[in-house]
C-alpha positions in Angstrom: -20.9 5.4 0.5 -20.9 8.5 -2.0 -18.7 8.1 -5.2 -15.2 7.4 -4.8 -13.4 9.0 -6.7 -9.3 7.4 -8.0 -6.8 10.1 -8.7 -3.2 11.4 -8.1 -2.2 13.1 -4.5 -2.3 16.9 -4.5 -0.5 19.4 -2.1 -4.0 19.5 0.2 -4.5 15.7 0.6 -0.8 15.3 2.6 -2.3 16.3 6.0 -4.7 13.5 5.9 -2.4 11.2 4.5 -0.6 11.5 7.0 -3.4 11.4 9.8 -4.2 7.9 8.2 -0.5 6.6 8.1 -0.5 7.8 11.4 -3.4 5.7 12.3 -3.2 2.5 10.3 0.7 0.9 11.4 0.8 -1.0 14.2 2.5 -4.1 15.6 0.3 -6.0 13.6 0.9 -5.1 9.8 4.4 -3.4 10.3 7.9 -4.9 11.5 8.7 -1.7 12.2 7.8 2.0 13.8 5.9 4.6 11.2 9.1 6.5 9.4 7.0 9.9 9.0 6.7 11.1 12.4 6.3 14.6 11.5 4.0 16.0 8.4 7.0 17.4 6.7 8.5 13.8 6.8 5.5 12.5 4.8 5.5 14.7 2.1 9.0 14.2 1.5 8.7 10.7 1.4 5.5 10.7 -0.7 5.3 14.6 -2.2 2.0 15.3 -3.8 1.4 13.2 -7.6 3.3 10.3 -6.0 0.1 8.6 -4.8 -2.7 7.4 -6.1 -5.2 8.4 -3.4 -9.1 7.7 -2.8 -11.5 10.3 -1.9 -15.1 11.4 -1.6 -15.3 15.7 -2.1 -12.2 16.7 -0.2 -12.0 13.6 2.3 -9.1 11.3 1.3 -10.1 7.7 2.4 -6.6 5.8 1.6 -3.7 5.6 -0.5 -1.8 3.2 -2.7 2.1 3.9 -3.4 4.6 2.3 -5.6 8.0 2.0 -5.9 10.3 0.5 -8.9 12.9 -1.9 -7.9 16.5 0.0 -7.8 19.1 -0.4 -8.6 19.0 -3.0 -11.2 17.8 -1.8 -14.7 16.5 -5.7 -15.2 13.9 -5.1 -12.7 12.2 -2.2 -14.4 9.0 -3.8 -15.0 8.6 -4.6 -11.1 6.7 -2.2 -8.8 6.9 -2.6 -4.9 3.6 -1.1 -3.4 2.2 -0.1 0.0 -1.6 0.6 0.2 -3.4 1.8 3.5 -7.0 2.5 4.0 -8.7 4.9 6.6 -10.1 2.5 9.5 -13.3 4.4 8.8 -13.8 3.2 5.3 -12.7 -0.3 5.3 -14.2 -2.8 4.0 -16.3 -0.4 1.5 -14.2 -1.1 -1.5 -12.0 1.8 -1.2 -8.9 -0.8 -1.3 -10.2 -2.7 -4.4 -10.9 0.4 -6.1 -7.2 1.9 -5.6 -5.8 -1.3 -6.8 -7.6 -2.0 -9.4 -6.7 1.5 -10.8 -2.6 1.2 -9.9 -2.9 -2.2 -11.9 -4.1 0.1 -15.2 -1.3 2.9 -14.2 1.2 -0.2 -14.0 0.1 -1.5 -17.7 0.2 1.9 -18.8 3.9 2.2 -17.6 4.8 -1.4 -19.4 4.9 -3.2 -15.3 4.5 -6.7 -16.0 4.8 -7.4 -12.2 3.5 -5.5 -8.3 4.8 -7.5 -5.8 4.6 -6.2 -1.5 5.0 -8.1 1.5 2.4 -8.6 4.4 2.9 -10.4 7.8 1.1 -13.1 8.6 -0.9 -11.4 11.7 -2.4 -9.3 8.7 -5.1 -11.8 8.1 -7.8 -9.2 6.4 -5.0 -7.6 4.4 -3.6 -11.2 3.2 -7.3 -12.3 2.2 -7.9 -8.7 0.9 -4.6 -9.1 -1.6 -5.2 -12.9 -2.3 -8.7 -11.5 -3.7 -6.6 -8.9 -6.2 -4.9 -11.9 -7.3 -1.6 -11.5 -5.4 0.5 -14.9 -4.8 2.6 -16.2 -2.0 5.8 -16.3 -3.3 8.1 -16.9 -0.3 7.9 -16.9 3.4 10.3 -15.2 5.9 9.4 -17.6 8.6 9.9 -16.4 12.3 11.4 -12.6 10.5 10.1 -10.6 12.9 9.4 -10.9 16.7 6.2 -8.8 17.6 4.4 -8.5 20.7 6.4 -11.4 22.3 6.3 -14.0 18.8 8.0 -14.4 16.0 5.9 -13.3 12.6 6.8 -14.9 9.3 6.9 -12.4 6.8 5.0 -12.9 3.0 6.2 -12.0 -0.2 3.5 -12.0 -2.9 3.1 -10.6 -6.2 0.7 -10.4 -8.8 1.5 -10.9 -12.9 0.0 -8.3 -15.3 0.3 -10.2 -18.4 
């Protein structure tokens, strides 16, 4: 693959943001249905510098978004993240190289801690975070019923310090 390149959203990578939110949630790795149905909904939820996003030229390949922990003050080192990768560039190190760059914006901002949640049908995405250094912290067991089954839910998180 040509050089990735790490670097905060602009105005011009929302529509295919969007295209690969579109593409990426499923029954699978969400509990629920996309939020952003319409490209005006995505940019308000995620305007442009609110995401670190990967590209190659003018091609964005995946995301990575963060969120602090409201409302509590005490919390203010925490950040709650989401990260989705184009099906086309999967398993090409686009993932590792968005984290790897959110964990130096977290240390820049003084985050001591990036915590997210997966369900446990995500198998690639629980090894993928497992290889960033992300924990199980807890288990929502049976949280969600999916495609006829209940789906425990995983909270991990990852220590910067």
């Amino acid at each position: 693959m040509t050089q990735i390149k790490i670097r905060y959203s602009i105005e011009a990578d929302l529509p295919g943001l969007f295209a690969i939110d579109q593409q990426i949630w499923n029954t699978k790795n969400s509990p629920g249905p996309i939020l952003a149905r319409t490209l005006t909904d995505y940019a308000n939820n995620y305007p442009a510098g609110s995401q670190l996003v990967a590209v190659v030229g003018n091609q964005v390949l995946g995301m990575i978004s963060w969120n602090p922990l409201p409302p509590f003050s005490s919390a203010r080192f925490t950040w709650d993240i989401g990260i989705g990768v184009s099906p086309m560039a999967q398993h090409q190190g686009v993932g590792r190289q968005l984290m790897t760059r959110l964990k130096t914006e977290a240390k820049a901002h003084g985050i001591h801690r990036i915590e997210l949640r997966v369900l446990s049908t995500n198998l690639v995405a629980r090894q993928f975070y497992a290889q960033q250094g992300f924990q199980v912290e807890g288990v929502g067991r049976d949280a969600f019923y999916l495609d006829g089954q209940f789906v425990d839910d995983y909270s991990l998180a990852v220590l910067l310090d």
